[in-house]
N, C-alpha and C positions, 0 to 999 in steps of 0.2 A: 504494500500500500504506500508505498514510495513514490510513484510519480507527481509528475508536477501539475497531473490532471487533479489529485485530488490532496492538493497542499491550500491550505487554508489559505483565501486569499485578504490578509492584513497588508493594511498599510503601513510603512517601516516609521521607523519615529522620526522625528525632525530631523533634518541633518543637524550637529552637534550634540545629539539629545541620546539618552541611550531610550534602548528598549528590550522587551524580552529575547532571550536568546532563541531565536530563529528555532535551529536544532532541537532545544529543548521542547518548544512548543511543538512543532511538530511532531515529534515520539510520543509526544503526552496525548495528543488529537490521534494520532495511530492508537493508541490504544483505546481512546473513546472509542474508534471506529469498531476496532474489534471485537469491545464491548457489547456496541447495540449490534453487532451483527449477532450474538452469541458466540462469540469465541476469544472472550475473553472476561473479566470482571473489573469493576470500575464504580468505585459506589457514587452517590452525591458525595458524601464527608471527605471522598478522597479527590474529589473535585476543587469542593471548597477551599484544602487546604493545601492546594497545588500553588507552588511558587517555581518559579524560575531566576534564573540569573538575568541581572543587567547588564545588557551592553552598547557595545557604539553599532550603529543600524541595526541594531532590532527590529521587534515588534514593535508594534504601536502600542504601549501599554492599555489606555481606557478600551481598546479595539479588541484585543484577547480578552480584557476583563469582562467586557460585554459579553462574548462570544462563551466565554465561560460559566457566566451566571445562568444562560439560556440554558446551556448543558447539564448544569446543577436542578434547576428547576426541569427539564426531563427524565431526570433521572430520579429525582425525588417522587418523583408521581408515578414510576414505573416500582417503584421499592413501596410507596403506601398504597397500589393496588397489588402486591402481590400479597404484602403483609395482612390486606385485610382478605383476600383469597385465600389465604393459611389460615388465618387466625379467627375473621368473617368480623363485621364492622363493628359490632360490641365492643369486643376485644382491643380493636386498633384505637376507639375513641375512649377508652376507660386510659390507655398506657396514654397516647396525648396528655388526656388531663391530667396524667398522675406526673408527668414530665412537668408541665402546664405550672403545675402547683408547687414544684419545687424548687422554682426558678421565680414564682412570685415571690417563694415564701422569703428566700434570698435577696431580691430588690426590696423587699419590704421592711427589709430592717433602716435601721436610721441610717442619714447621710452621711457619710463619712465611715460608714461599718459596715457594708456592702459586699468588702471582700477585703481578701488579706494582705495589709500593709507591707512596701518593702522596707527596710532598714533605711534609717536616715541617709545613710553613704550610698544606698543605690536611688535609681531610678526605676519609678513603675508610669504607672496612667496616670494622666491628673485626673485627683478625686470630686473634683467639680466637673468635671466633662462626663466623667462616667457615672455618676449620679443624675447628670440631664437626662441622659442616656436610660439610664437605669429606670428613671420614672417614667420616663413614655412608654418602655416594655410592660412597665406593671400596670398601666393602664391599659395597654392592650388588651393584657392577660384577664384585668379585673374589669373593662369596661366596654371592651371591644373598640377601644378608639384605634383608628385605621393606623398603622403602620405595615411595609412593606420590608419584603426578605434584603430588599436592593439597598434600603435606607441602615438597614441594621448591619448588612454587609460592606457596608460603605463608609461606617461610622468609624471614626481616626479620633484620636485622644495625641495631646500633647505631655511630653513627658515630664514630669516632676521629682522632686526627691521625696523620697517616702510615700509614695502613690502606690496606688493599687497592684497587686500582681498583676504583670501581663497575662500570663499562664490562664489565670483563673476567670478573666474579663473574656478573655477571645474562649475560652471552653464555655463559659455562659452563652457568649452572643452567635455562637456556631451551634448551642441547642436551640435558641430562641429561632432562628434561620429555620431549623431543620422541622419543628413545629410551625411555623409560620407555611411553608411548603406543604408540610403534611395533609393540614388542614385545608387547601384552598379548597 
């Protein structure tokens, strides 16, 4: 699946500017391929948490990021109709909400206690971004107020000393994603 018939067609990034590594991104899109053909595996999560290297003429980064998220959200829907084909839709909306609820119960604590701090000498999230953050999720969760898998995916934190674990922010906002998809 090497030809150049079926190599993704991005546009490279600015001249001066980097972008993804060409190579990379292609082997990674071979294996989608192979994927949705059945002959190969490729979840959403491992979608999601695909990165590549930066370089000079790359990719066009927002261009594969696009290209990516479409990928993620077909793939998420192909994993919540089989799960509820295995499991049958009781099942699959009971684990949702028990997900649902454990990530409210987590934003719902006070500001600033949300998640687990770094040591003063490092650097985590800022605990103000990610509290902003944090409360539109728990609204979602608690009120159904609209947010999107793209908004949640997209959401950048500046960094601070003594901020939030990164670790624990991005494993949060990668369930919130994967429930947010689950559910459409």
């Amino acid at each position: 699946m090497t030809s150049q018939s079926t190599r993704a067609p991005f546009a490279r990034a600015a001249r001066g500017a980097r972008g993804y590594d060409v190579e990379a991104v292609e082997a990674f899109l071979d294996r989608a391929r192979e994927a949705f053909q059945g002959a190969g595996s490729l979840s959403s999560d491992d979608v999601r948490t695909a990165s590549f290297p930066l370089v000079r003429a790359g990719f066009d980064v927002p261009s594969v990021d696009a290209a990516l998220a479409r990928l993620e959200d077909a793939l998420a829907a192909r994993e919540r109709d089989a799960r509820i084909r295995e499991s049958g839709a009781d099942a699959w909306v009971a684990s949702a909400k028990g997900e649902a609820q454990e990530i409210l119960a987590r934003l719902s604590r006070p500001e600033g206690e949300r998640f687990d701090r770094e040591p003063w000498h490092r650097s985590g999230y800022s605990v103000v971004e990610v509290d902003i953050v944090s409360e539109r999720v728990a609204r979602y969760f608690a009120a159904g107020e609209p947010i999107t898998a793209e908004q949640v995916r997209t959401a950048a934190f500046h960094p601070q000393r003594g901020g939030y674990r990164e670790e624990q922010v991005d494993a949060v906002l990668d369930a919130v994603v994967r429930i947010i998809l689950a559910v459409r």
